[in-house]
Residue frames as a rotation matrix with the C-alpha (Angstrom) as fourth column:
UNK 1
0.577 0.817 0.000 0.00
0.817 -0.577 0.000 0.00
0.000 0.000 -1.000 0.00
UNK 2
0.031 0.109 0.994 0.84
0.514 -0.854 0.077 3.52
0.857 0.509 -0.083 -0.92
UNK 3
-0.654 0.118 -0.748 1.39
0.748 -0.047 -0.662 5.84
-0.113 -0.992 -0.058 1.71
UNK 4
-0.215 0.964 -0.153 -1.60
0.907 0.139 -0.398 8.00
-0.363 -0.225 -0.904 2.64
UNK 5
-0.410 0.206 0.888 -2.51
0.494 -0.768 0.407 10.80
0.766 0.606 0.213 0.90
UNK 6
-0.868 0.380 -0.320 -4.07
0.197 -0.327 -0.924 13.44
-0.456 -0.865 0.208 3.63
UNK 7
-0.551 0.832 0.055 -7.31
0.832 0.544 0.106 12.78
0.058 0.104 -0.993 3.71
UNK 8
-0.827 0.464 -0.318 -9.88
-0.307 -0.846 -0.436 16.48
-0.472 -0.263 0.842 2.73
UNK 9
-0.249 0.854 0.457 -13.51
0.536 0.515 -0.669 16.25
-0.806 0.079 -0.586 2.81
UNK 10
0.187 0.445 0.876 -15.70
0.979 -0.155 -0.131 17.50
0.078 0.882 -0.465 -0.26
UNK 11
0.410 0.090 0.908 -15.70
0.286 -0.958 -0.034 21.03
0.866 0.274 -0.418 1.08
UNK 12
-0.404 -0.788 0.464 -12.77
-0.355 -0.332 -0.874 20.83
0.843 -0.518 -0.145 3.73
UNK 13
-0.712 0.224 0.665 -15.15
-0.615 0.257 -0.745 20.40
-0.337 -0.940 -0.045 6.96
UNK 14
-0.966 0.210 0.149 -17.06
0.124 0.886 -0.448 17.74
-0.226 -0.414 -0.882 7.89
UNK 15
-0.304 0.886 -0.350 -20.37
0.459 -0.186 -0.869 19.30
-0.835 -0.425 -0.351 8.80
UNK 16
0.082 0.299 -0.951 -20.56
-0.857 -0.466 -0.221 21.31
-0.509 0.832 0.218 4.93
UNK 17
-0.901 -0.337 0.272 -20.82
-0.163 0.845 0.509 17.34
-0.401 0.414 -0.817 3.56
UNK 18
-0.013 0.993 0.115 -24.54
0.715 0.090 -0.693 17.50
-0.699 0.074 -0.712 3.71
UNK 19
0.308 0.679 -0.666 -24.35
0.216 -0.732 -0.646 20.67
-0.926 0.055 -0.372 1.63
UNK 20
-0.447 -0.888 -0.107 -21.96
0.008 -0.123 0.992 19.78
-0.894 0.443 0.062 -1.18
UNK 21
-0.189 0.602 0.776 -24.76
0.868 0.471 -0.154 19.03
-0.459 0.645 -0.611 -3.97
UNK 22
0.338 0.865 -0.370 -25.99
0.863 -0.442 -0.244 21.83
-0.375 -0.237 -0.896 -3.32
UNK 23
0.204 -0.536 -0.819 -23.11
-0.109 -0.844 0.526 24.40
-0.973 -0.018 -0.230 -3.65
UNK 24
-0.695 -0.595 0.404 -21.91
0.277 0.297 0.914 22.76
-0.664 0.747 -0.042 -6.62
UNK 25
0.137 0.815 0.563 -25.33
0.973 -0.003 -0.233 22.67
-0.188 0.579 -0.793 -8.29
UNK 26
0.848 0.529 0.013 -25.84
0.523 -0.834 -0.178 26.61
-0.083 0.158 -0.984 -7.95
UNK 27
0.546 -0.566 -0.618 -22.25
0.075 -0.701 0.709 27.64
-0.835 -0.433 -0.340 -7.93
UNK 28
-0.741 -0.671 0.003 -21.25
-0.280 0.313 0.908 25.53
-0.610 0.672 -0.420 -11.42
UNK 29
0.301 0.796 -0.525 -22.78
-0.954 0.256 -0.159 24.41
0.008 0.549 0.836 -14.15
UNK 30
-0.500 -0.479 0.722 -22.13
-0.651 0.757 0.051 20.98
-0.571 -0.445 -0.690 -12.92
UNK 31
0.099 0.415 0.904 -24.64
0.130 0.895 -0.426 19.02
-0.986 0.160 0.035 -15.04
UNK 32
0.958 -0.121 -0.259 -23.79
-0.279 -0.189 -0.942 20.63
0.065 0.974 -0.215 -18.55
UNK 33
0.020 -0.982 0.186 -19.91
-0.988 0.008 0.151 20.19
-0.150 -0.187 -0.971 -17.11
UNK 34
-0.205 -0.280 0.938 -20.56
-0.214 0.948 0.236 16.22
-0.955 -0.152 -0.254 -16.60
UNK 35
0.919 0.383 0.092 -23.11
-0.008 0.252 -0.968 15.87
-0.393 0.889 0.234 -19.68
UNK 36
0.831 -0.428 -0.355 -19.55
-0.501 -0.300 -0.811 16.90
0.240 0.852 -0.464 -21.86
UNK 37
-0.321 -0.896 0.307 -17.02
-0.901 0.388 0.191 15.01
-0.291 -0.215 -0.932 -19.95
UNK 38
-0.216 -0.108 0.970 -18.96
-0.182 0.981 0.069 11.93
-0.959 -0.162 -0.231 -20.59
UNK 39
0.979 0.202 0.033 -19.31
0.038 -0.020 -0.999 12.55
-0.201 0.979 -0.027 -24.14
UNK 40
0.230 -0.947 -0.223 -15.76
-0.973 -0.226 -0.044 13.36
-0.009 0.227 -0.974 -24.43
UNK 41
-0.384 -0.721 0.576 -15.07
-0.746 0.610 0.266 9.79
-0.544 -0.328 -0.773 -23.13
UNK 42
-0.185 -0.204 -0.961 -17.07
-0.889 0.453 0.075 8.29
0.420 0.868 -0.265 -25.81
UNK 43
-0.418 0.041 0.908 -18.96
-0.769 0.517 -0.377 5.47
-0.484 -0.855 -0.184 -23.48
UNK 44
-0.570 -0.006 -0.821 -19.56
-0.579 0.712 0.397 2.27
0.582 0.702 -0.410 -25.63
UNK 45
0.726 0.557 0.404 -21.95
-0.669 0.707 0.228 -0.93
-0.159 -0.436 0.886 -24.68
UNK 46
0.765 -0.575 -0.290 -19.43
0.629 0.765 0.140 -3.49
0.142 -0.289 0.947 -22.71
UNK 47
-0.051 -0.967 0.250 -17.33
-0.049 -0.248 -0.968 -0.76
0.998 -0.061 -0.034 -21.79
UNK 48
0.291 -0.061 -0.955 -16.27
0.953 -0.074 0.295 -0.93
-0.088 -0.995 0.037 -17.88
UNK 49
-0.087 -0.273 0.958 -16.05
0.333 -0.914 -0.230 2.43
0.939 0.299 0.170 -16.59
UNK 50
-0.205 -0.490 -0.848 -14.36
0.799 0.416 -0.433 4.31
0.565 -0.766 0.306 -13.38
UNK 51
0.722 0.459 0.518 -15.63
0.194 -0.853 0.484 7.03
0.664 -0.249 -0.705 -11.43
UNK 52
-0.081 -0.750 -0.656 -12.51
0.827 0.317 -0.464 7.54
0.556 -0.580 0.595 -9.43
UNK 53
-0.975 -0.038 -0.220 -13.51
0.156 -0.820 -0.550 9.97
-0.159 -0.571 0.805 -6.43
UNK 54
-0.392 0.916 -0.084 -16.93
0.542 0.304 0.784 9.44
0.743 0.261 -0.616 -7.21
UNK 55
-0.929 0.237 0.285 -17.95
-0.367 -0.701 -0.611 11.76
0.055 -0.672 0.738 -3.94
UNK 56
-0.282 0.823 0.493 -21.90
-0.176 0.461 -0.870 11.28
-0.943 -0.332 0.015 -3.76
UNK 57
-0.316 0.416 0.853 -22.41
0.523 0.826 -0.209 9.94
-0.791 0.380 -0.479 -6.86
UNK 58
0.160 0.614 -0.773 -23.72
-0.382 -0.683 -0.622 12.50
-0.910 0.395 0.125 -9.10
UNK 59
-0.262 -0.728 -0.633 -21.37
-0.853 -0.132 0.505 11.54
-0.452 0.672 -0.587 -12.01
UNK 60
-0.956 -0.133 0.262 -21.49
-0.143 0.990 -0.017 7.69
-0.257 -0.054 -0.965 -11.60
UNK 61
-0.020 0.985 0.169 -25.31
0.208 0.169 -0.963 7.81
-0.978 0.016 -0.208 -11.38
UNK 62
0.336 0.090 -0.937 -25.32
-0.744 -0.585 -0.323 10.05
-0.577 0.806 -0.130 -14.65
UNK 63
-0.144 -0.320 -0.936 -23.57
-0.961 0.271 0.055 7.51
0.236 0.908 -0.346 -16.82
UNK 64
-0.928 0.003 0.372 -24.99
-0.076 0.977 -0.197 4.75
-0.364 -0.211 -0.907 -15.29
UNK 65
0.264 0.841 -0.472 -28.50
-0.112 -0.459 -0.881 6.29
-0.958 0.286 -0.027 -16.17
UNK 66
0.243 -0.039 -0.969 -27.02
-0.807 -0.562 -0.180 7.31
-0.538 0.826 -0.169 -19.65
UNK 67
-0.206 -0.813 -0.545 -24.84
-0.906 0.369 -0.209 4.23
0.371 0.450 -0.812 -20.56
UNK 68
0.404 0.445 0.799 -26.88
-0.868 0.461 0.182 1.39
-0.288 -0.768 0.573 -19.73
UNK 69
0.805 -0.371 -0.464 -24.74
0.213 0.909 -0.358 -1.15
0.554 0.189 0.811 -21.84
UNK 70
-0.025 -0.999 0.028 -21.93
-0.233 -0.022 -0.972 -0.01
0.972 -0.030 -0.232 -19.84
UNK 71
0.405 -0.070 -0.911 -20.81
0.896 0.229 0.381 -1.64
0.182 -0.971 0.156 -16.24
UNK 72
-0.094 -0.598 0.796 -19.89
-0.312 -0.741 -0.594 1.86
0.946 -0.304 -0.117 -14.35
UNK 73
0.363 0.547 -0.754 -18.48
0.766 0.286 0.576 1.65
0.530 -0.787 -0.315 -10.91
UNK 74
0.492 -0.343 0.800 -17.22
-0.026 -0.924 -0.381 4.40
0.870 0.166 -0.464 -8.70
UNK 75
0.258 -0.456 -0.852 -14.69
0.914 0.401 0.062 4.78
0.313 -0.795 0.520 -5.37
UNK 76
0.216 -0.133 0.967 -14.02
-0.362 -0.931 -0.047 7.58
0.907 -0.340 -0.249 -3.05
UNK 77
-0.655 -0.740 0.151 -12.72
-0.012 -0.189 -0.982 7.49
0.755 -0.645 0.115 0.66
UNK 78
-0.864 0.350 0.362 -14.95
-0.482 -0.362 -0.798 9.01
-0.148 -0.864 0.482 2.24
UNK 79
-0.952 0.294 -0.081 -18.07
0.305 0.915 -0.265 6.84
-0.004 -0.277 -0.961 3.74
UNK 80
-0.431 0.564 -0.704 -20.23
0.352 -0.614 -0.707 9.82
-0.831 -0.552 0.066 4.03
UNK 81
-0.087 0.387 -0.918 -20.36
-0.959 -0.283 -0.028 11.18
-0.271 0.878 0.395 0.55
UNK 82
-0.803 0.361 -0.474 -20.99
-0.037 0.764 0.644 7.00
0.595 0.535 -0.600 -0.17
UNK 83
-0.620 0.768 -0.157 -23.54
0.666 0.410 -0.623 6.92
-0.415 -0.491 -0.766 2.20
UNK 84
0.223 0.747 -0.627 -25.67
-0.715 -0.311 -0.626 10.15
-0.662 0.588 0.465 0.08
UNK 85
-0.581 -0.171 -0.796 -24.74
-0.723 -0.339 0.601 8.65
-0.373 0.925 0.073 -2.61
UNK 86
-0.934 0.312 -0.177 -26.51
0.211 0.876 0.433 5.45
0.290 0.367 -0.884 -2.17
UNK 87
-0.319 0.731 -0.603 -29.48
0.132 -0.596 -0.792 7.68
-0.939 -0.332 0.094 -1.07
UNK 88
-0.491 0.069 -0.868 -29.14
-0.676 -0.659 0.330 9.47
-0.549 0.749 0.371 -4.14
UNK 89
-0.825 -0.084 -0.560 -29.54
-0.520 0.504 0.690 6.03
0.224 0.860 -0.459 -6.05
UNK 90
-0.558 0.828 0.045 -32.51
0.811 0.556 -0.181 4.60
-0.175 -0.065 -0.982 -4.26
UNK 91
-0.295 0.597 -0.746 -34.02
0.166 -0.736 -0.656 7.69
-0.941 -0.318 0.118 -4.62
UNK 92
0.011 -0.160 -0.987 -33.53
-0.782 -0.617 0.091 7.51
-0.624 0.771 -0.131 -8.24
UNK 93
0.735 0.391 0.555 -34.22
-0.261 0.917 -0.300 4.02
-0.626 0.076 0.776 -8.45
UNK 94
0.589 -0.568 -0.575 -30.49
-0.637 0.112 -0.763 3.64
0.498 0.815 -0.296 -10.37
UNK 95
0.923 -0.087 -0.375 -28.70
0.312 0.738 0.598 1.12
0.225 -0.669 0.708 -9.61
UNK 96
0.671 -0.719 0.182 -25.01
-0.695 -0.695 -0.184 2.15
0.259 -0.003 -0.966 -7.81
UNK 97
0.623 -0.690 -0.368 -21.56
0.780 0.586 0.221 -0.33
0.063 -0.424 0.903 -7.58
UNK 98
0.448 -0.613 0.651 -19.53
-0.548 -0.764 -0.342 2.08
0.707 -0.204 -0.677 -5.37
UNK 99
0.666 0.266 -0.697 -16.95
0.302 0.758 0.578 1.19
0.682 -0.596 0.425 -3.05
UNK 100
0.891 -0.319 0.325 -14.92
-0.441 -0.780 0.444 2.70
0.112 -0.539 -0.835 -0.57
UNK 101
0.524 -0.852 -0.005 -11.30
0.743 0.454 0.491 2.87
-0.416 -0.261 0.871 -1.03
UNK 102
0.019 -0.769 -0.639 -8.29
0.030 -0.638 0.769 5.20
-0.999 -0.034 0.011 -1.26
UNK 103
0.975 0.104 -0.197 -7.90
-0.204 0.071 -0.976 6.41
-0.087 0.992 0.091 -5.42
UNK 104
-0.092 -0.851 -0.516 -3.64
-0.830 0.352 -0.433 5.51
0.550 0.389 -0.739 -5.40
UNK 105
-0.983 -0.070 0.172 -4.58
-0.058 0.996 0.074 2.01
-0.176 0.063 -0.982 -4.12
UNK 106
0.100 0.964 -0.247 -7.74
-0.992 0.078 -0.097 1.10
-0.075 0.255 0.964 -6.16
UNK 107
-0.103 0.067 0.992 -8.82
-0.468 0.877 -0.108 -2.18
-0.878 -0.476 -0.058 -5.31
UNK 108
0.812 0.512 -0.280 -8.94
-0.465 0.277 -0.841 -3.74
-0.353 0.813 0.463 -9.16
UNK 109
0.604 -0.317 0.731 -7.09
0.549 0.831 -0.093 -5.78
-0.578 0.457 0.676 -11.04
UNK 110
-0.597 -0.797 -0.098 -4.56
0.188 -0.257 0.948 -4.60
-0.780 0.547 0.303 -13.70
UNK 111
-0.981 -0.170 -0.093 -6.29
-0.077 -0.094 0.993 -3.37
-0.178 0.981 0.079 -16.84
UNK 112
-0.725 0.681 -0.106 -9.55
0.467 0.372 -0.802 -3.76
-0.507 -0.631 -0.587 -15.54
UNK 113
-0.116 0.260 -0.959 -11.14
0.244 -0.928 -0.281 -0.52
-0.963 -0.266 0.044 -16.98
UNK 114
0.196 0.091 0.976 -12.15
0.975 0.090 -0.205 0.78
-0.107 0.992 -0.071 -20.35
UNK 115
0.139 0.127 0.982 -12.87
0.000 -0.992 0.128 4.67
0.990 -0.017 -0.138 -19.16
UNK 116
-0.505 -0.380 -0.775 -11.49
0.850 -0.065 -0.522 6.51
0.148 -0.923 0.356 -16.00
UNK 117
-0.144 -0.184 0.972 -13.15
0.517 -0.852 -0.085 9.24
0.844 0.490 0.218 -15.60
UNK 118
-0.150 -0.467 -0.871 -12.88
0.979 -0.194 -0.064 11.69
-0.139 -0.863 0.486 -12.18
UNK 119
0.035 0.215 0.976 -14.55
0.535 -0.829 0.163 15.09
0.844 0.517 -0.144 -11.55
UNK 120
0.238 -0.311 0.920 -13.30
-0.583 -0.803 -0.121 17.90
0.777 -0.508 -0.373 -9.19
UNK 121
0.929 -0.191 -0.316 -11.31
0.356 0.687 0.634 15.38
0.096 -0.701 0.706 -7.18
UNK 122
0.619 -0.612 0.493 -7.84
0.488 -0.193 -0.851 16.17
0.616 0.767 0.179 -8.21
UNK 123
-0.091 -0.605 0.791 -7.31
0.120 -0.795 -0.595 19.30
0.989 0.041 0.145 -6.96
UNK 124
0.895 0.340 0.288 -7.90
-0.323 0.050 0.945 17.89
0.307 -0.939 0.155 -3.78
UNK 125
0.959 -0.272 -0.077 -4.65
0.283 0.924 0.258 16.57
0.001 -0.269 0.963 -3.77
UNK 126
0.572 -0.798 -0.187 -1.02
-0.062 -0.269 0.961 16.88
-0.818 -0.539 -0.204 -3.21
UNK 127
0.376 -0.510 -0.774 1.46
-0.883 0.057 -0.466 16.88
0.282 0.858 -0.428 -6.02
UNK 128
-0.639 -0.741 0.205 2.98
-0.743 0.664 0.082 13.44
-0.197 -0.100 -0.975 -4.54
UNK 129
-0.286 0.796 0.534 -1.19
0.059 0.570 -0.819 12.22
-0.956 -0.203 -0.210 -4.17
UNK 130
0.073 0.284 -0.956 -1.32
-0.840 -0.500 -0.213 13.36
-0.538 0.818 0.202 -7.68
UNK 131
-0.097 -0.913 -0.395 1.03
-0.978 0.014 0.207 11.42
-0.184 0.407 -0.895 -8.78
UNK 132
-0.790 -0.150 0.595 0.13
-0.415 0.844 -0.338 8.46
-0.451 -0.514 -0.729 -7.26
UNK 133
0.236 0.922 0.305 -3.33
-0.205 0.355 -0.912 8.38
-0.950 0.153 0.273 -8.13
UNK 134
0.630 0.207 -0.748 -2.38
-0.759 -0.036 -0.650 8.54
-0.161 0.978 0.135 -11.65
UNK 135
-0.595 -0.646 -0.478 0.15
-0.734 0.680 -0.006 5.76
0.329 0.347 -0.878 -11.79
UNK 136
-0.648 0.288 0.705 -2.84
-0.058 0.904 -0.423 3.71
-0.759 -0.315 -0.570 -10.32
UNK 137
0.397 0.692 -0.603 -5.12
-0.695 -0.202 -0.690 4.93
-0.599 0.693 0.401 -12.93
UNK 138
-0.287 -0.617 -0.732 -2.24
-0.958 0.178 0.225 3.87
-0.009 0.766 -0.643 -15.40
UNK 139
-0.774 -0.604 0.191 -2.74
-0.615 0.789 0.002 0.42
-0.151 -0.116 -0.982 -13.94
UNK 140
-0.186 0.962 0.202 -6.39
-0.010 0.204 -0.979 0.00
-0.982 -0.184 -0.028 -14.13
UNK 141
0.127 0.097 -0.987 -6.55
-0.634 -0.757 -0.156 0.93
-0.763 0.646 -0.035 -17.49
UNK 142
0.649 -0.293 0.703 -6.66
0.611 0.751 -0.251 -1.13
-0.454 0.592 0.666 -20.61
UNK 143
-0.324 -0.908 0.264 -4.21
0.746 -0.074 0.662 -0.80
-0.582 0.412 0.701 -23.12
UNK 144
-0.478 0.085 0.874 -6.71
0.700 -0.564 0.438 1.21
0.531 0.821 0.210 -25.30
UNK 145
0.095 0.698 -0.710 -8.01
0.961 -0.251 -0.117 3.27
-0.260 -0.671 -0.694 -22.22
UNK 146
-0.675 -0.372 0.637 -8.43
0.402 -0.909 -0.106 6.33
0.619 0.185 0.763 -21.62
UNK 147
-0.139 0.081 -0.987 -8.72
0.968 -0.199 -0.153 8.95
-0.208 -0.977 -0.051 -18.60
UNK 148
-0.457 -0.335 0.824 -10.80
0.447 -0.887 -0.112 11.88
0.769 0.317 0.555 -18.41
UNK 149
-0.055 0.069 -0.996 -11.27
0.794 -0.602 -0.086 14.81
-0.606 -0.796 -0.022 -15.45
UNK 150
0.431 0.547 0.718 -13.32
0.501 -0.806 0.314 17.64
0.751 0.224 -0.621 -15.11
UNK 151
-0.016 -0.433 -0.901 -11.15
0.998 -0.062 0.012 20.24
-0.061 -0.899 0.434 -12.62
UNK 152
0.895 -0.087 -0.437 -10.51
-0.012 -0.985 0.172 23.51
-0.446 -0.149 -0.883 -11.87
UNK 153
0.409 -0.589 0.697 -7.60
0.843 -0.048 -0.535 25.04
0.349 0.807 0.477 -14.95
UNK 154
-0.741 -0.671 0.023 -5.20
0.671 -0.737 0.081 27.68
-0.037 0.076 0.996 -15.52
UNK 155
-0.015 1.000 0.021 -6.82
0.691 0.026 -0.723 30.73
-0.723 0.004 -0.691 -15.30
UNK 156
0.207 0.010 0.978 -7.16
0.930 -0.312 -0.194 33.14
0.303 0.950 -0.074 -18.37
UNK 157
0.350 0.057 0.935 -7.31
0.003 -0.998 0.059 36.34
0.937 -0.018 -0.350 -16.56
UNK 158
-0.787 -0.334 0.520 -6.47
-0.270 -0.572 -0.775 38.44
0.555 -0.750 0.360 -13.67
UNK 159
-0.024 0.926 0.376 -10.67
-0.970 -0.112 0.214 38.19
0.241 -0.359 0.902 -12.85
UNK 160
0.725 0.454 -0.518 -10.66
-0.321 0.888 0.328 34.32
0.609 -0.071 0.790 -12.75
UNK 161
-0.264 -0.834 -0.484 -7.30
0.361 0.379 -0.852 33.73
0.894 -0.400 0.201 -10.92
UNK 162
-0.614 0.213 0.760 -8.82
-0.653 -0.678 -0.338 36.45
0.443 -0.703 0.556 -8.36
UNK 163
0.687 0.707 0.167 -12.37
-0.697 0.576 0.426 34.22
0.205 -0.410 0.889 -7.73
UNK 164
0.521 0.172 -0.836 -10.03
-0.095 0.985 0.143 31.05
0.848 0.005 0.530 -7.00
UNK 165
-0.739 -0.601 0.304 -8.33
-0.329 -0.071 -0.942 32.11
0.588 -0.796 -0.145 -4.02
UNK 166
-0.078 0.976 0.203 -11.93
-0.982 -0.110 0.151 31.37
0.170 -0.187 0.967 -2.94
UNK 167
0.633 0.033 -0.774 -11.39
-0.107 0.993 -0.045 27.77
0.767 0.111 0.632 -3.83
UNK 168
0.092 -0.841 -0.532 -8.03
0.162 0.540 -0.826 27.87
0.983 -0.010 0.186 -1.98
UNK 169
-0.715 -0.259 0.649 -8.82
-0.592 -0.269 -0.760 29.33
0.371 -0.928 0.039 0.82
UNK 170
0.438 0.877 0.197 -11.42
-0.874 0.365 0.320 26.12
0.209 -0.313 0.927 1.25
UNK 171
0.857 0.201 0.474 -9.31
-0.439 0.768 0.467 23.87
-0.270 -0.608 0.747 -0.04
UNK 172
0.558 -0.814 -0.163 -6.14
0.464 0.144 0.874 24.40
-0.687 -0.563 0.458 0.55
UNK 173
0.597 -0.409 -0.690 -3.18
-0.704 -0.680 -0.206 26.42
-0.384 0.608 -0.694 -1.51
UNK 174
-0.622 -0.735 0.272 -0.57
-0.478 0.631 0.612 23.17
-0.620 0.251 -0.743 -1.50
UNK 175
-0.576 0.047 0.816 -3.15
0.232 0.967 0.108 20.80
-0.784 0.252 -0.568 -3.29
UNK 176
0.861 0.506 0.049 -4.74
0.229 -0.301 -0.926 23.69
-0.454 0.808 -0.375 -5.89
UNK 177
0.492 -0.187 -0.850 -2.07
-0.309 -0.951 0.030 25.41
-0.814 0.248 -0.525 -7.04
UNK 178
-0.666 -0.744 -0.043 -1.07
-0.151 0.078 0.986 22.91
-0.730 0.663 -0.164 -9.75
UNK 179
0.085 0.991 0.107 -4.53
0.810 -0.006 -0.587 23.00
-0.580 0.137 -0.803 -10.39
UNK 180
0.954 0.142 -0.265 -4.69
0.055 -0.948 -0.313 27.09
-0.295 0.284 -0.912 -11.12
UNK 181
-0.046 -0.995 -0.085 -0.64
-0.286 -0.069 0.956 26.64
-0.957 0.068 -0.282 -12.82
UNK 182
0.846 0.505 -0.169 -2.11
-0.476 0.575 -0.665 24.18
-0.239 0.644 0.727 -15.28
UNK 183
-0.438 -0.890 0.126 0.04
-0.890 0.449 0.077 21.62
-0.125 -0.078 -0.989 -14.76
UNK 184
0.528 0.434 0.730 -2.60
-0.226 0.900 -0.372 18.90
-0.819 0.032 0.574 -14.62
UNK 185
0.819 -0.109 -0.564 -1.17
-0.572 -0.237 -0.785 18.50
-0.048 0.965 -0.256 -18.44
UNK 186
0.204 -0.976 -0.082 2.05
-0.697 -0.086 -0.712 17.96
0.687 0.202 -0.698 -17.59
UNK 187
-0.709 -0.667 0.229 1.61
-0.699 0.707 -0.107 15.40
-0.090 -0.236 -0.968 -15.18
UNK 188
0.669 0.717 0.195 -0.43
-0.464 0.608 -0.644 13.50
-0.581 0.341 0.739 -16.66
UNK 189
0.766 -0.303 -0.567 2.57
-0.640 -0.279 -0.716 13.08
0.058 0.911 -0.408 -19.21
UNK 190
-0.097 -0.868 0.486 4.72
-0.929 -0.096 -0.358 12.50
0.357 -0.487 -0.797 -16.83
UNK 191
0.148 0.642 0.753 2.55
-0.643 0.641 -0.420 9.71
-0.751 -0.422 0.507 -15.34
UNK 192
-0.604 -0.251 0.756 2.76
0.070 0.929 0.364 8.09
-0.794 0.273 -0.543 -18.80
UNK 193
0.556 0.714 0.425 -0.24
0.578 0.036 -0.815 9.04
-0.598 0.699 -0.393 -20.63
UNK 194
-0.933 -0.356 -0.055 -0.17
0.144 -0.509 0.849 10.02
-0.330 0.784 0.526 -24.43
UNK 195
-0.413 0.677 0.610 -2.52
0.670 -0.228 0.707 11.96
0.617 0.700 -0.359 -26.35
UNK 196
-0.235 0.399 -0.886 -2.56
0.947 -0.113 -0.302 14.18
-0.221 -0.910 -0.351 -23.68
UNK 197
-0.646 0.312 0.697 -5.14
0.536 -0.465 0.704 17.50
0.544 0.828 0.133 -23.71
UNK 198
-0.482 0.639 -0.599 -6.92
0.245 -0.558 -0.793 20.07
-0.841 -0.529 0.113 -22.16
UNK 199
-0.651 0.434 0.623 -10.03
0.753 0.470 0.460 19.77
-0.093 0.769 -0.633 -24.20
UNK 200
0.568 0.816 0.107 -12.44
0.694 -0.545 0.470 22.51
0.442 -0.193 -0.876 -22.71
UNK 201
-0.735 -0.094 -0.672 -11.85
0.678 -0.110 -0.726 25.60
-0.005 -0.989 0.145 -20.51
UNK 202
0.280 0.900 0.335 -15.24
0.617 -0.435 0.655 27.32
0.735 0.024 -0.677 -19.26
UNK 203
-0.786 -0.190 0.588 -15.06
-0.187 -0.834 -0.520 30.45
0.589 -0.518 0.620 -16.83
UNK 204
-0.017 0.736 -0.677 -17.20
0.609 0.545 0.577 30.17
0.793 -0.402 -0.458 -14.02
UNK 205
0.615 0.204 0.762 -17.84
0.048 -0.974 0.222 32.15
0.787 -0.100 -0.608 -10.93
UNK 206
0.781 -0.618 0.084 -15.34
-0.217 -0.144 0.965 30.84
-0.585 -0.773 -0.247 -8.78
UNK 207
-0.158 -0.935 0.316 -12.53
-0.297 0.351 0.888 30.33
-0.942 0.047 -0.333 -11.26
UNK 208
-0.192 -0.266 -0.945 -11.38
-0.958 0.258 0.122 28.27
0.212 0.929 -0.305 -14.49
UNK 209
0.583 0.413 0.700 -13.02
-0.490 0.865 -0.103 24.75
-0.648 -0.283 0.707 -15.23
UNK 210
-0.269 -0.604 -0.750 -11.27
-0.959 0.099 0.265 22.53
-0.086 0.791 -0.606 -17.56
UNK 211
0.736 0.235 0.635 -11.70
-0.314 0.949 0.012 19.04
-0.600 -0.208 0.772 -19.24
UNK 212
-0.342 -0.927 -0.153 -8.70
-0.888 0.266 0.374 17.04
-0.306 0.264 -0.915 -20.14
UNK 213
0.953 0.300 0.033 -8.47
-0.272 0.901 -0.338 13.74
-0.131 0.313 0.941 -21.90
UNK 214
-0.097 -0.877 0.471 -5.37
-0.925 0.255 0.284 11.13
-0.369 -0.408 -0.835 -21.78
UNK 215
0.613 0.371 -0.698 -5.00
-0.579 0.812 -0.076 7.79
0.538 0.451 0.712 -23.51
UNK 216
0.810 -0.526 0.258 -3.41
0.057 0.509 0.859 4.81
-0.583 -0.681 0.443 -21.47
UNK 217
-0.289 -0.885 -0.365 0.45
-0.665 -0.088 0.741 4.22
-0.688 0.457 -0.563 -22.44
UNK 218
-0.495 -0.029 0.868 -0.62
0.424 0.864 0.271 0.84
-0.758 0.503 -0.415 -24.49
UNK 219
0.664 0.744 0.071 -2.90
0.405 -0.278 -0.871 3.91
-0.628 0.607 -0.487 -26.95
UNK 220
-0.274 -0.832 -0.481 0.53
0.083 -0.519 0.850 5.33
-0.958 0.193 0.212 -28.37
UNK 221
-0.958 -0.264 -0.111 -0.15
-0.100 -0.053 0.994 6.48
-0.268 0.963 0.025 -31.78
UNK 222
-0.404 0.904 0.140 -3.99
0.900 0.420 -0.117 5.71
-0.164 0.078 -0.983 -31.85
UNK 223
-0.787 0.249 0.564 -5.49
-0.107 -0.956 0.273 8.78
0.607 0.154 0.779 -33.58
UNK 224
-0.875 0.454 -0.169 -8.01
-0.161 -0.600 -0.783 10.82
-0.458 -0.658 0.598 -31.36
């Protein structure tokens, strides 16, 4: 095992867990934001597909809902955002395979995966937790995979770099700031993937969104 990654809730404290839907919902456009990441990834019938950080579920549900030939499951840490999330799904009568475990020691096999995909997790992390997670991704991954993430980007202006101190002063300066650098890019690269891309960036009121896309190392040379 990996050593631990410090461990930050959806919105830093505890007690704002109950309210994370919420903020997101009215603070982002969070359901046009997923709707395009999972197009981007291009979900097939018989693909397996990873929700990595999966938080309560919003995502996972969505492309289980959408992608009904596809097996999606999702993982996250925390017990709390899995416990809405299986709320969410009886409430919604969808069916959810989540399980709780750390994203740089995902509990799967080698190659396991078709699609990774992984939305405002990231930038929850350390540059070493980065790192990690992505060299498990790598491993999950078939050979023709391929990993995409909806985060927070470089920002374009003076006005959008301003609104994300907002983010950072929630959650944290050490685990955004390759976030707002736009580095995600670069390690990803580094990590191994090819065909690597920042596909999207949208402006928003707290900052720069961005969607990226990555093919596993075994996709070398596969056109886009």
């Amino acid at each position: 095992m990996s050593k631990q990654e410090p461990y930050l809730a959806a919105l830093r404290f505890r007690w704002l867990t109950p309210f994370y839907d919420r903020v997101v919902s009215v603070l982002l456009r969070e359901e046009p934001l997923k709707r395009s990441l999972l197009r981007q990834a291009r979900i097939e019938d018989g693909h397996r597909v990873l929700d990595v950080g999966c938080g309560t579920g919003t995502l996972t549900l969505m492309a289980q809902r959408e992608y009904k030939g596809a097996l999606v499951f999702g993982v996250d840490g925390d017990l709390e955002t899995l416990a809405l999330a299986r709320r969410k799904a009886l409430a919604t009568d969808t069916p959810l395979y989540a399980c709780a475990a750390l994203a740089q020691d995902l509990p799967f096999p080698d190659a396991t995966f078709d699609r990774v995909v992984s939305s405002l997790f990231f930038h929850h992390l350390t540059r070493p937790g980065k790192k990690a997670v992505l060299r498990a991704i790598g491993a999950v991954l078939s050979p023709e995979g391929e990993l995409h993430i909806l985060d927070w980007g470089k920002a374009q202006d003076l006005l959008m770099r301003i609104l994300f101190v907002l983010v950072q002063l929630l959650d944290g300066f050490e685990t955004t700031a390759d976030s707002v650098r736009g580095r995600l890019v670069g390690l990803l690269r580094e990590a191994g993937f090819t065909q690597v891309e920042e596909t999207h960036r949208e402006r928003s009121i707290l900052g720069t969104l961005s969607l990226y896309r990555a093919a596993a190392a075994g996709d070398a040379g596969k056109p886009v």
